[in-house]
N, C-alpha and C positions, 0 to 999 in steps of 0.2 A: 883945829879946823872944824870942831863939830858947831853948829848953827843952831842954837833954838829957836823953835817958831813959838810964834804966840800962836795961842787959843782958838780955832776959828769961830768957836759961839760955846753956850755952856757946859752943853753935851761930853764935847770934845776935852776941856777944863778940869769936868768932874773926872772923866777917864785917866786923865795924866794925872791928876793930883791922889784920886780913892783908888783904884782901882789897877794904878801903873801902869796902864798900854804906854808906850811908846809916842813920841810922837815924831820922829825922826827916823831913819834907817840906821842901822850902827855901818859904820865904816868898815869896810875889809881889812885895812890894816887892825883895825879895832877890837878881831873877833880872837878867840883863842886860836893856837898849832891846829890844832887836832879838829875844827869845825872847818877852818880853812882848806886844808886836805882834803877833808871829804867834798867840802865844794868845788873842790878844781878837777878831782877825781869824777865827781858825777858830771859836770859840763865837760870835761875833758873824753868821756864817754857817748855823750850825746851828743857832742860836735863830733868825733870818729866814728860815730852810727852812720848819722845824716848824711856827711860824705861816702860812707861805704854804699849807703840805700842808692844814692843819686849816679854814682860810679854805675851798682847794679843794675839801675833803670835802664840808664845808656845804655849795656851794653848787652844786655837779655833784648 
């Protein structure tokens, strides 16, 4: 299911072909074990923050 876009002008062209940026997002399924993890662990942290803060606001 990955998509390649074309080009949007030369700039961008030269980046993907010399210089290898990206021009896509890579896929979650996509990523290794171990980057995955740390990412669900960090938002999985930051979403239980945000709710604990908003809980606290309430009730202080």
């Amino acid at each position: 299911m990955t998509h390649s876009k074309e080009p949007f002008n030369d700039v961008t062209d030269h980046m993907s072909k010399i210089e290898g940026a990206p021009m896509n997002k890579p896929e979650l399924g996509s990523l290794p074990l171990g980057i995955r993890i740390i990412g669900y662990v960090l938002f999985g942290f930051m979403g239980i923050g945000a709710i604990c803060v908003l809980i606290l606001t309430i009730l202080y």
